[in-house]
C-alpha positions as CSV (number, residue, x, y, z in Angstrom):
1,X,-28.7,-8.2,-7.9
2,X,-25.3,-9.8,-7.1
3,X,-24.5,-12.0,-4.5
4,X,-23.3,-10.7,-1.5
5,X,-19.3,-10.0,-1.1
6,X,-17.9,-12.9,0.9
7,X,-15.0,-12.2,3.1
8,X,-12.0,-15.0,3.8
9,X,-9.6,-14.9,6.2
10,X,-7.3,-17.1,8.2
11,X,-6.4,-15.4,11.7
12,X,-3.0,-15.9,13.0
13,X,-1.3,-14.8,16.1
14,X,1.6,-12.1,14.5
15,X,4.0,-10.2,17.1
16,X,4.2,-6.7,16.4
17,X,7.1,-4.3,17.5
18,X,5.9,-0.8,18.8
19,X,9.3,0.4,19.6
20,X,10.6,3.6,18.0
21,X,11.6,4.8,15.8
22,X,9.3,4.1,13.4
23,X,10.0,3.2,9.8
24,X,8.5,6.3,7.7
25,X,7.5,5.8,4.7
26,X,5.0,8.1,2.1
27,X,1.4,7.0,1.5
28,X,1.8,7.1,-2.1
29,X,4.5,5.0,-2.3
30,X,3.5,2.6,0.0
31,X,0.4,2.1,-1.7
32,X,2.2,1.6,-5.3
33,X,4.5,-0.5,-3.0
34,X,1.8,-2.9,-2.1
35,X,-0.3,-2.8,-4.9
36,X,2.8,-3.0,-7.2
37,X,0.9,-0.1,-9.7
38,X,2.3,3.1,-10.4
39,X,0.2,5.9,-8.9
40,X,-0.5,8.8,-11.3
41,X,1.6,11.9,-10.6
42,X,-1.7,14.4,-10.3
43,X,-4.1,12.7,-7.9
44,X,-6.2,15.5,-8.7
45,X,-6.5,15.0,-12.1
46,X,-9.5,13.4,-14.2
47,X,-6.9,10.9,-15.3
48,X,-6.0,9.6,-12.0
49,X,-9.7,10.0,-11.1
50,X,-10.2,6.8,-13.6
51,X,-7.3,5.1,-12.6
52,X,-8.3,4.7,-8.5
53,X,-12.1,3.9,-10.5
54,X,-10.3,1.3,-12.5
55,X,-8.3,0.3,-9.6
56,X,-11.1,-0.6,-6.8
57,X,-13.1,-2.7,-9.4
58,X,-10.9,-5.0,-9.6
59,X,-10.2,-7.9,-7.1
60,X,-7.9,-7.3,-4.4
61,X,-5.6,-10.2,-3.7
62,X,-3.3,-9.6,-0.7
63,X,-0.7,-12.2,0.3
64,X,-0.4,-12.4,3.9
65,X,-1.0,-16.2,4.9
């Protein structure tokens, strides 16, 4: 059996503007935005199907500190 997942993280205080209007954007291109891949065109498809599988396996790595 594995270990455990560990999870790191460094808290800092970040100041947030709630002000309208807010910045729109589409979930599917703010996901390939952030996690610099190129989404499948079908999400419904068996193809994209093994790409998301593919996808979470791997390690996220996230720079925000």
């Amino acid at each position: 059996m594995p270990p455990p997942a560990v999870l790191c993280y460094a808290l800092q205080a970040v100041e947030i503007d709630f002000t309208p209007p807010f910045r729109r954007i589409s979930m599917v291109s703010g996901l390939e935005e952030a996690l610099n891949v190129k989404l499948p065109a079908d999400l419904d498809s068996e193809e994209a199907r093994l790409f998301l599988v593919e996808l979470v396996s791997q390690p996220l790595v996230i720079g925000c500190c």
